[in-house]
PDB file of N, CA, C and O in Angstrom, chain B, residues numbered from 101:
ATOM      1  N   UNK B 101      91.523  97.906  70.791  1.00  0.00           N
ATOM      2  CA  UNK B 101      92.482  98.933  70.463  1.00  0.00           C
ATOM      3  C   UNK B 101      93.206  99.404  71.724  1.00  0.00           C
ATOM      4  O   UNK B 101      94.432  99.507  71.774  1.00  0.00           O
ATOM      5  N   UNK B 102      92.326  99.705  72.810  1.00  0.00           N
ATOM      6  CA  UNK B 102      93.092  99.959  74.120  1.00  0.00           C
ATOM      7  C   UNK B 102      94.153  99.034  74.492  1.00  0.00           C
ATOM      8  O   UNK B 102      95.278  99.311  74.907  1.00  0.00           O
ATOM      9  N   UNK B 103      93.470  97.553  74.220  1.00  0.00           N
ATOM     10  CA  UNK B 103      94.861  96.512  74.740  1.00  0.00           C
ATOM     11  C   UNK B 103      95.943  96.807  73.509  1.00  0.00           C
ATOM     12  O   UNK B 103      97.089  96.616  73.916  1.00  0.00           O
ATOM     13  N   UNK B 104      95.902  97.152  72.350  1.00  0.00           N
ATOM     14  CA  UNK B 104      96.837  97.323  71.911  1.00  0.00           C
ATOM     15  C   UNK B 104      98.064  98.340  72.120  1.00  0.00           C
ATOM     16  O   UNK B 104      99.289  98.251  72.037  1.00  0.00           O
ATOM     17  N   UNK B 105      96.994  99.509  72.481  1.00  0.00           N
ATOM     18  CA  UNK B 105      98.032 100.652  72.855  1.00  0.00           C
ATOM     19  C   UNK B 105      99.120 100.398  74.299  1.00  0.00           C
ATOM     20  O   UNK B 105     100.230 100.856  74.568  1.00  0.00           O
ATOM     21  N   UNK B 106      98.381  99.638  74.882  1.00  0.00           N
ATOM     22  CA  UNK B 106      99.319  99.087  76.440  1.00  0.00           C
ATOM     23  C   UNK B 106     100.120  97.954  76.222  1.00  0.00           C
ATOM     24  O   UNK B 106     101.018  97.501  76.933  1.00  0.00           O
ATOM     25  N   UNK B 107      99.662  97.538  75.102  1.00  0.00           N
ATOM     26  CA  UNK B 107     100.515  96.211  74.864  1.00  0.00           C
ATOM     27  C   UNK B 107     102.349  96.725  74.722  1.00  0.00           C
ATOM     28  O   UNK B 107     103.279  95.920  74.686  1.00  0.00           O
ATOM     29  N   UNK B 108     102.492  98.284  74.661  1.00  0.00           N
ATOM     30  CA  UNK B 108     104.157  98.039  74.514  1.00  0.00           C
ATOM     31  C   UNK B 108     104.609  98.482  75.868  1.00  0.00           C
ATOM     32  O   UNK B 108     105.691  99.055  75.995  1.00  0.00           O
ATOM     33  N   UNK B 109     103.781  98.226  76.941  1.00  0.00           N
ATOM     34  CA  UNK B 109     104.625  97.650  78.214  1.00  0.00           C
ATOM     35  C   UNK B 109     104.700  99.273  79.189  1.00  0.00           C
ATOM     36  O   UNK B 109     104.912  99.260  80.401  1.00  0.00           O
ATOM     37  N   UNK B 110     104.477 100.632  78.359  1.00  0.00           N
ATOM     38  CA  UNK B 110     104.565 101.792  79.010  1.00  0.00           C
ATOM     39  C   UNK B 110     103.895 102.121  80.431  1.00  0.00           C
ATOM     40  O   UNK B 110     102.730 101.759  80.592  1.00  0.00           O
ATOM     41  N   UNK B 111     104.292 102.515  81.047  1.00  0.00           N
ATOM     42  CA  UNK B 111     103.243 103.354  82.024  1.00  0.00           C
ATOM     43  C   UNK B 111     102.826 104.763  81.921  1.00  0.00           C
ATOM     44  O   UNK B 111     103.441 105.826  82.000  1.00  0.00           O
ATOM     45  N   UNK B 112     101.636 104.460  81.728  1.00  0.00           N
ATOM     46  CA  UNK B 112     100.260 106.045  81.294  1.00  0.00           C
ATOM     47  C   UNK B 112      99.523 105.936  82.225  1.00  0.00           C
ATOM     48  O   UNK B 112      99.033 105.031  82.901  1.00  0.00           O
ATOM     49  N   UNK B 113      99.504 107.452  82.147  1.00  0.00           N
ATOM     50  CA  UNK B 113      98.107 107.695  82.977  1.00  0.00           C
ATOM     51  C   UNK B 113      96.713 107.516  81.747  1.00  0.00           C
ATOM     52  O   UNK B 113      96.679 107.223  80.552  1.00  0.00           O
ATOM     53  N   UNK B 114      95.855 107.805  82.599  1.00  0.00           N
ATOM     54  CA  UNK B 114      94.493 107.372  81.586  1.00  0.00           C
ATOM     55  C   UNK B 114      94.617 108.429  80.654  1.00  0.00           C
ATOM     56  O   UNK B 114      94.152 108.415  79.515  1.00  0.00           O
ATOM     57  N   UNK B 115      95.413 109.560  81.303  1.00  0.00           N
ATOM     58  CA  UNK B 115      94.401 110.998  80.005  1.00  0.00           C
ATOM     59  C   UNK B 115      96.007 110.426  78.876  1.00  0.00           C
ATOM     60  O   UNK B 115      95.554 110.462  77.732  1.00  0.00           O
ATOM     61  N   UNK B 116      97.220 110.061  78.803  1.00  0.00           N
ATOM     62  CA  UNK B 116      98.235 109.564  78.146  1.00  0.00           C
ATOM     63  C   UNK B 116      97.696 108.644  77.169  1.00  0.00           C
ATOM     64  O   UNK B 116      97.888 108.630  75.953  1.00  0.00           O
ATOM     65  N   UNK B 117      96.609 107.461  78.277  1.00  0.00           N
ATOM     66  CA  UNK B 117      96.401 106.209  77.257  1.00  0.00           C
ATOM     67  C   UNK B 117      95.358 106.949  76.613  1.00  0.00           C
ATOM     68  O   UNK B 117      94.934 106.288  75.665  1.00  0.00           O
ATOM     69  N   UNK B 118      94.881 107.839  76.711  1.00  0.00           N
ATOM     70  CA  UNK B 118      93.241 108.141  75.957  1.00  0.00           C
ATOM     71  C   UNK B 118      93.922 108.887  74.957  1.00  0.00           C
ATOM     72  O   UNK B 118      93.569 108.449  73.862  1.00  0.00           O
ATOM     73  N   UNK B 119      94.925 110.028  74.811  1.00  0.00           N
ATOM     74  CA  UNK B 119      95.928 110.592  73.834  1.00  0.00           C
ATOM     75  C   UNK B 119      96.096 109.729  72.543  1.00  0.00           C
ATOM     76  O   UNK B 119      95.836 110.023  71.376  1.00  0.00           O
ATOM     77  N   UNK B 120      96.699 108.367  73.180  1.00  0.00           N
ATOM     78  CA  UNK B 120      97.328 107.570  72.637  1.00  0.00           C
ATOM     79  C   UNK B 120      96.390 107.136  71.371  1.00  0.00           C
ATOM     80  O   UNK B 120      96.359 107.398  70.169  1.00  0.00           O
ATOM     81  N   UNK B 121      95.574 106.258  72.368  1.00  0.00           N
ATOM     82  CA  UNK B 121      93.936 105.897  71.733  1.00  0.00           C
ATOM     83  C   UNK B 121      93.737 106.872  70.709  1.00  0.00           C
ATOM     84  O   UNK B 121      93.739 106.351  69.594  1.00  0.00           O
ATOM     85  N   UNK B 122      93.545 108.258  70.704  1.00  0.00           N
ATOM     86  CA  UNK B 122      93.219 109.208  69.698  1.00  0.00           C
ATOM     87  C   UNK B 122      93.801 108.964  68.518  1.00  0.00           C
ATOM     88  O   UNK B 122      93.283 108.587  67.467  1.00  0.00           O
ATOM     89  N   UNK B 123      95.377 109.308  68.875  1.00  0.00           N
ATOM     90  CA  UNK B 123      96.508 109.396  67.723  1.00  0.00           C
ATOM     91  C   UNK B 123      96.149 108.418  66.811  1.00  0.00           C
ATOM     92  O   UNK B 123      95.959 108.685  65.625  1.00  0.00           O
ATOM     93  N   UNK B 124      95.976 106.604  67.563  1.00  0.00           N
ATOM     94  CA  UNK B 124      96.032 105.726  66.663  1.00  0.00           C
ATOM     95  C   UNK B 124      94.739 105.744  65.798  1.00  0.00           C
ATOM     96  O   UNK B 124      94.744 105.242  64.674  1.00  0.00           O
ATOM     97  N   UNK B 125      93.554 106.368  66.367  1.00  0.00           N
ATOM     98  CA  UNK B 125      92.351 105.971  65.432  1.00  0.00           C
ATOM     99  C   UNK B 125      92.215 106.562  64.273  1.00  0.00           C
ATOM    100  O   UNK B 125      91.804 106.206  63.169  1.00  0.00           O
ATOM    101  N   UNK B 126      92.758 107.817  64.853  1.00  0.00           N
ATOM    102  CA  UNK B 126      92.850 108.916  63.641  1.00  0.00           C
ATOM    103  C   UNK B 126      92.089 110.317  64.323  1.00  0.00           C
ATOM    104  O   UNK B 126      92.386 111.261  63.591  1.00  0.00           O
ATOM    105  N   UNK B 127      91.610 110.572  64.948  1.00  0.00           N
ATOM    106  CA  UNK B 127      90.383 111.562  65.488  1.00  0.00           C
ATOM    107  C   UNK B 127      91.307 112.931  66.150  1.00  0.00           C
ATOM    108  O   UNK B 127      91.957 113.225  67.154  1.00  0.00           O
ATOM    109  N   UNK B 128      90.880 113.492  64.885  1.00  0.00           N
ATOM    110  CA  UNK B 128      91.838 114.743  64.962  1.00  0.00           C
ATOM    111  C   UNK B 128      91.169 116.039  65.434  1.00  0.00           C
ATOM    112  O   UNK B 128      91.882 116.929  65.897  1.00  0.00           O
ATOM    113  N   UNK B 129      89.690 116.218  65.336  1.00  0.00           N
ATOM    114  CA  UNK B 129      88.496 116.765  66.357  1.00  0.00           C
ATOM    115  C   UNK B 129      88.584 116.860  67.381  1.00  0.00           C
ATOM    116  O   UNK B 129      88.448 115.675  67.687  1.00  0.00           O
ATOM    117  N   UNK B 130      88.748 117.486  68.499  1.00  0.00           N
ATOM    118  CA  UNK B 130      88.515 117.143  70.176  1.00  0.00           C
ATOM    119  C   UNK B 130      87.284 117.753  70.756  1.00  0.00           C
ATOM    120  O   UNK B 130      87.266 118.980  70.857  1.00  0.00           O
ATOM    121  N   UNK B 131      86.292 117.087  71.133  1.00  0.00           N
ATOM    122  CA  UNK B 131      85.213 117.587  71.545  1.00  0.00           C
ATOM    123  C   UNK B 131      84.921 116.496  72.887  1.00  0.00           C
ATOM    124  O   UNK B 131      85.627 115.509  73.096  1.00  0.00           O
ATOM    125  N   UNK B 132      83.540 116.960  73.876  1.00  0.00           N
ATOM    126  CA  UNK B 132      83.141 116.621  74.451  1.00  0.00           C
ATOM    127  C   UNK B 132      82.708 115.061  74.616  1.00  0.00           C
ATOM    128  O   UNK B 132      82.843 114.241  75.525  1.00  0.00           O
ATOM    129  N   UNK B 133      82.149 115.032  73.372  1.00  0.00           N
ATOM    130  CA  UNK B 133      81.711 113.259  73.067  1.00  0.00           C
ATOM    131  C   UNK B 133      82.585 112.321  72.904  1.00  0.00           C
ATOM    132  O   UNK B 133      82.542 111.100  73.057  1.00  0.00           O
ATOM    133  N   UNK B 134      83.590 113.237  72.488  1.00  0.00           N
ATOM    134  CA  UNK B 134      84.610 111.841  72.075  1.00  0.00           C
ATOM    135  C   UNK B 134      86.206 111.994  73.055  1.00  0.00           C
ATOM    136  O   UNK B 134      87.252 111.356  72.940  1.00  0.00           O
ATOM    137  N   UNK B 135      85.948 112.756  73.703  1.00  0.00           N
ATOM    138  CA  UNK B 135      86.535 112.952  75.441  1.00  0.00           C
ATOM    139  C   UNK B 135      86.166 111.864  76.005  1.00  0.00           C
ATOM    140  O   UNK B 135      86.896 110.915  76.292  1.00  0.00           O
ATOM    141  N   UNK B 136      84.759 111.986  76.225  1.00  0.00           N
ATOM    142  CA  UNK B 136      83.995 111.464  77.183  1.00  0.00           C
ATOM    143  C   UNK B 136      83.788 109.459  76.788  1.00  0.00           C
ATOM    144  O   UNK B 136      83.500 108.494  77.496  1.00  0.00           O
ATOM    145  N   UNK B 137      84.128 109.636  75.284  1.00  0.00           N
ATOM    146  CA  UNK B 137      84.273 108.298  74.831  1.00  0.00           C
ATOM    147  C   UNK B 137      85.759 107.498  74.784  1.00  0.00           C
ATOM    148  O   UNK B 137      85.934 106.295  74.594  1.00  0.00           O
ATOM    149  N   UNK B 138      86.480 108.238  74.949  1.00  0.00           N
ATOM    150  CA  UNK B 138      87.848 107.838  74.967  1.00  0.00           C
ATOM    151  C   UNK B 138      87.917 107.517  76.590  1.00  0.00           C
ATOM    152  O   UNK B 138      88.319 106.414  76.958  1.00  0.00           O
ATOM    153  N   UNK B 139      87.617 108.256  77.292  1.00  0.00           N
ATOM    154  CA  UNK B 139      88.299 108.194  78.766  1.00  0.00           C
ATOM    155  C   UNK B 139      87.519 106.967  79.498  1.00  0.00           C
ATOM    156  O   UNK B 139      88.035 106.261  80.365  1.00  0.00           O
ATOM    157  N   UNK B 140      85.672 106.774  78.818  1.00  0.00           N
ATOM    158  CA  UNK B 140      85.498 105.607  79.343  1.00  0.00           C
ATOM    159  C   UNK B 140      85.816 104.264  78.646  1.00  0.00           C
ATOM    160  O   UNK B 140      85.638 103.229  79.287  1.00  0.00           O
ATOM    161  N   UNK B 141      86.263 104.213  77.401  1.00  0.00           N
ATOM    162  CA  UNK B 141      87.169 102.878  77.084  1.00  0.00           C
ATOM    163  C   UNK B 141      88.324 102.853  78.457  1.00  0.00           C
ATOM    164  O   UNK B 141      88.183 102.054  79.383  1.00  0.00           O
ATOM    165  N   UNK B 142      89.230 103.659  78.409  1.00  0.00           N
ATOM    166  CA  UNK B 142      90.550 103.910  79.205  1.00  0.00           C
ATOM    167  C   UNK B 142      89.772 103.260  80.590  1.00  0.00           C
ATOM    168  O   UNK B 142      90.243 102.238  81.090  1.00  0.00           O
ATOM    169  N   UNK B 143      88.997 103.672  80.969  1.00  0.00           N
ATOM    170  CA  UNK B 143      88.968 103.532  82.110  1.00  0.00           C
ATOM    171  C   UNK B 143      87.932 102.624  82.414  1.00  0.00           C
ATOM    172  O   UNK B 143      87.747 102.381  83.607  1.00  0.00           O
ATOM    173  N   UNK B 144      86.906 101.834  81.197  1.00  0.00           N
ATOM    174  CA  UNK B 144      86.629 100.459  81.424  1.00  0.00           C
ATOM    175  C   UNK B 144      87.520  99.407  81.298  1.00  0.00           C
ATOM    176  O   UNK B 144      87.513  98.635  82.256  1.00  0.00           O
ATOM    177  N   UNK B 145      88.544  99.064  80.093  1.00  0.00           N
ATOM    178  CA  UNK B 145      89.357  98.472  79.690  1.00  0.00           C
ATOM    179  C   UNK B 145      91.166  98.556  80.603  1.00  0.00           C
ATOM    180  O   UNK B 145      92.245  98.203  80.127  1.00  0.00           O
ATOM    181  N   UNK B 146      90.932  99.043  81.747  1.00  0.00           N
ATOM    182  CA  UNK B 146      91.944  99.135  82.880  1.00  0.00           C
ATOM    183  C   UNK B 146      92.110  98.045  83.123  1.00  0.00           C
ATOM    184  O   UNK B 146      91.178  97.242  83.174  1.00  0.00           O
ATOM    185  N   UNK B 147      93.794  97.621  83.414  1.00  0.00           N
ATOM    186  CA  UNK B 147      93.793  95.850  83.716  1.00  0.00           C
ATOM    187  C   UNK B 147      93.420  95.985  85.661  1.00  0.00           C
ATOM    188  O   UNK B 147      93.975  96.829  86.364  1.00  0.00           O
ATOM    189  N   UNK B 148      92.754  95.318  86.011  1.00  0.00           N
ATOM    190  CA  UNK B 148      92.250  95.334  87.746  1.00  0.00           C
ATOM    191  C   UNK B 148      93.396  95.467  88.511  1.00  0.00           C
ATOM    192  O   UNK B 148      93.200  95.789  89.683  1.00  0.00           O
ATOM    193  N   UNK B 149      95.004  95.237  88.013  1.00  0.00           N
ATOM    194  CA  UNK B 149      95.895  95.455  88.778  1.00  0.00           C
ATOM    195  C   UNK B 149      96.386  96.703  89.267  1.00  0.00           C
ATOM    196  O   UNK B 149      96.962  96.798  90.351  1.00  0.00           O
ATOM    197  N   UNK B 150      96.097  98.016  88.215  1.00  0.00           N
ATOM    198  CA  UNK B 150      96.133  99.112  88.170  1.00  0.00           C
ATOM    199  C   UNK B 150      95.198 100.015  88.379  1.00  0.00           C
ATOM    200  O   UNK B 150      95.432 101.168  88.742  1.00  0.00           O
ATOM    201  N   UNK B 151      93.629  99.348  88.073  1.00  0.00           N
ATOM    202  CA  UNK B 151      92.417 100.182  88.838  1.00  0.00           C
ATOM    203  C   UNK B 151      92.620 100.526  90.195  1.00  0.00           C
ATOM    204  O   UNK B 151      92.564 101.688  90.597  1.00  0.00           O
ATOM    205  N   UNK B 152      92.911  99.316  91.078  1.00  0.00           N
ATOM    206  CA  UNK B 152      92.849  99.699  92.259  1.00  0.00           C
ATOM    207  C   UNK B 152      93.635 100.777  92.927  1.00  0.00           C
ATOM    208  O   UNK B 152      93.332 101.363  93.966  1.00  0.00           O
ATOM    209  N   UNK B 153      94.803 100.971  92.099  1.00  0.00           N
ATOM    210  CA  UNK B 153      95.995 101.823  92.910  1.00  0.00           C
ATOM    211  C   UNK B 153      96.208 102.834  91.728  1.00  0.00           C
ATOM    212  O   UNK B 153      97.325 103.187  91.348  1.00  0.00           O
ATOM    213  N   UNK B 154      95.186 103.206  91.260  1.00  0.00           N
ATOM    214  CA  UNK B 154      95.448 104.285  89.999  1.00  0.00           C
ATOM    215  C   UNK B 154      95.249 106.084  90.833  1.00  0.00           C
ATOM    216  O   UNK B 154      94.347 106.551  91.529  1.00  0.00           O
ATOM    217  N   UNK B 155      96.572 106.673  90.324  1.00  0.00           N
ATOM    218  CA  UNK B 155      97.018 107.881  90.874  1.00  0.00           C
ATOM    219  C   UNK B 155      96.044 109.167  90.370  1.00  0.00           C
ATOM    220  O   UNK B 155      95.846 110.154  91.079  1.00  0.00           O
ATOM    221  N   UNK B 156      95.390 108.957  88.833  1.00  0.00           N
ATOM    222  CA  UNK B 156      94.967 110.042  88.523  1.00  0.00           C
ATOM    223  C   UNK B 156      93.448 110.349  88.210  1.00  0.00           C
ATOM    224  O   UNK B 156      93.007 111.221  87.462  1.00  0.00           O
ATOM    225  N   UNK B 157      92.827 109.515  88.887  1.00  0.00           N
ATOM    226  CA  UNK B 157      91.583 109.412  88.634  1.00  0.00           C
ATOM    227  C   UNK B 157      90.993 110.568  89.526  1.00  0.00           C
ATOM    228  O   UNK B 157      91.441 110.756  90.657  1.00  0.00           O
ATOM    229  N   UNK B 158      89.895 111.405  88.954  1.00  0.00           N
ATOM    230  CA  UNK B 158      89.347 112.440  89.839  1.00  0.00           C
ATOM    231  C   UNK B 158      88.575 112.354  91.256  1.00  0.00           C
ATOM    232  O   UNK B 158      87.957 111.439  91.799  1.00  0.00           O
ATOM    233  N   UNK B 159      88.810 113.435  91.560  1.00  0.00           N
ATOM    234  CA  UNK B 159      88.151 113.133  93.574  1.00  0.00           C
ATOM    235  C   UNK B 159      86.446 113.432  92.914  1.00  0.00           C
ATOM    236  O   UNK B 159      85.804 114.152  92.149  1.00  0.00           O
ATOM    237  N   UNK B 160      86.359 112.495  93.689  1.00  0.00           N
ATOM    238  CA  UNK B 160      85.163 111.912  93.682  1.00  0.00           C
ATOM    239  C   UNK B 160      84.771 110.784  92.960  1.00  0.00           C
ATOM    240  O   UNK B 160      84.012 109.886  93.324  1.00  0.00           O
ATOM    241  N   UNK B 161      85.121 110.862  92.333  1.00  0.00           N
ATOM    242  CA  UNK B 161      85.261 109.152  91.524  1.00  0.00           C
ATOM    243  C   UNK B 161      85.194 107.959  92.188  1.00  0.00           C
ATOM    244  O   UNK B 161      84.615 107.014  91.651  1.00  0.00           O
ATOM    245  N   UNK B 162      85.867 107.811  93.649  1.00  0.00           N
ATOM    246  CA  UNK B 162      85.985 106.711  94.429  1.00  0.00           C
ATOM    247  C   UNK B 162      84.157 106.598  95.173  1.00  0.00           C
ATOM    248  O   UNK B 162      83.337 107.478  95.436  1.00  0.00           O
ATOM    249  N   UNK B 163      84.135 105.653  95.254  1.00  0.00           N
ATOM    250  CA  UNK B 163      83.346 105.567  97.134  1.00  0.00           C
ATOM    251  C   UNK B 163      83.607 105.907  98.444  1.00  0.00           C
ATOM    252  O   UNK B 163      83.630 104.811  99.004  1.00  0.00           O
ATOM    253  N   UNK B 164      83.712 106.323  98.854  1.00  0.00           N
ATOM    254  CA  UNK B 164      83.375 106.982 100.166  1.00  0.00           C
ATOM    255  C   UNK B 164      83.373 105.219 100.893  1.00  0.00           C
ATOM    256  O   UNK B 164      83.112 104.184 100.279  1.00  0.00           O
ATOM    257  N   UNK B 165      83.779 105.375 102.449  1.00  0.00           N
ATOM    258  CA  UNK B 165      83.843 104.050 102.849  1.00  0.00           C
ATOM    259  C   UNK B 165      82.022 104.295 103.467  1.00  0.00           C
ATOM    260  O   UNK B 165      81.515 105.400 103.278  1.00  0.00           O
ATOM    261  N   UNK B 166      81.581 103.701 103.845  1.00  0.00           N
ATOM    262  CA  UNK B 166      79.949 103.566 104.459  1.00  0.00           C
ATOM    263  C   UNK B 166      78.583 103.722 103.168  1.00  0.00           C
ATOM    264  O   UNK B 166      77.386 103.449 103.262  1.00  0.00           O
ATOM    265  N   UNK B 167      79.367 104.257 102.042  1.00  0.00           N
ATOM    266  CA  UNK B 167      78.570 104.789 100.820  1.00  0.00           C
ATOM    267  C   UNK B 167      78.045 103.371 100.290  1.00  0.00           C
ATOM    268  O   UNK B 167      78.928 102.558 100.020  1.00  0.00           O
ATOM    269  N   UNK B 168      76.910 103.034 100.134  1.00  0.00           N
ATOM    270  CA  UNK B 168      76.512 101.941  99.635  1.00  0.00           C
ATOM    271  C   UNK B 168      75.429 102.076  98.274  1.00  0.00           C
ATOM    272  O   UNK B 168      74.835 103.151  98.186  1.00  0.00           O
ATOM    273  N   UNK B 169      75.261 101.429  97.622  1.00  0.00           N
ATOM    274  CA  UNK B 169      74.468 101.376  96.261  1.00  0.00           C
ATOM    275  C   UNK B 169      73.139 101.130  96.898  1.00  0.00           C
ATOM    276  O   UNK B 169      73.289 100.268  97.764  1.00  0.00           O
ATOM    277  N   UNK B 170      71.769 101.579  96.816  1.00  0.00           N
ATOM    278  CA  UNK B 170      70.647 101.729  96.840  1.00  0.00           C
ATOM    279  C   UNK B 170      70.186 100.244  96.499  1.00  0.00           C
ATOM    280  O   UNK B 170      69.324 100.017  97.348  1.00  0.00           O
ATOM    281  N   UNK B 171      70.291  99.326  95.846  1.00  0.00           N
ATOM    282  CA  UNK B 171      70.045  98.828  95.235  1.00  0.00           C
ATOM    283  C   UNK B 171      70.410  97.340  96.203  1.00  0.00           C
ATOM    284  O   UNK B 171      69.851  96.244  96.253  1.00  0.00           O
ATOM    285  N   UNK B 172      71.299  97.762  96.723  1.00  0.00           N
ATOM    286  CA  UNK B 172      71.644  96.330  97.977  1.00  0.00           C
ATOM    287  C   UNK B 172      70.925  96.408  99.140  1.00  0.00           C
ATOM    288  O   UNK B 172      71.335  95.614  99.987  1.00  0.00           O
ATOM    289  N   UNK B 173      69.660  97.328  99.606  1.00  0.00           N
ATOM    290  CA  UNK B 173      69.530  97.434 100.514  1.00  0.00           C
ATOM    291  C   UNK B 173      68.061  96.330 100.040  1.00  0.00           C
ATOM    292  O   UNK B 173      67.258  95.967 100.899  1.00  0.00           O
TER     293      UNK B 173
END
């Protein structure tokens, strides 16, 4: 459904494409869960050309440069 909503070529920000996403499913409720479920479609389903250089994503969201995952050490 996400690739569909981008499929007509617009430029959105995530909280626009997650709007969008709403309108078409039908979900006329706005709550926490389905915030929180909309914005991570939007923002799993990002094409990699636009993740990298995306304007509206919140501070802190990024990595930090030296910040490493626990898990590589």
């Amino acid at each position: 459904m996400a690739a569909w909503v981008r499929s007509d070529g617009l430029e959105r920000t995530d909280l626009e494409t997650a709007e969008e996403l709403r309108e078409a499913l039908g979900i006329t409720r706005r709550g926490f869960q389905s915030d929180a479920v909309l914005g991570n479609v939007v923002r799993r389903t990002k094409p990699k050309a636009s993740a990298a250089s995306s304007e509206d994503t919140a501070p802190g969201d990024e990595a930090e440069p030296g910040d490493q995952d626990p898990s590589d050490e």
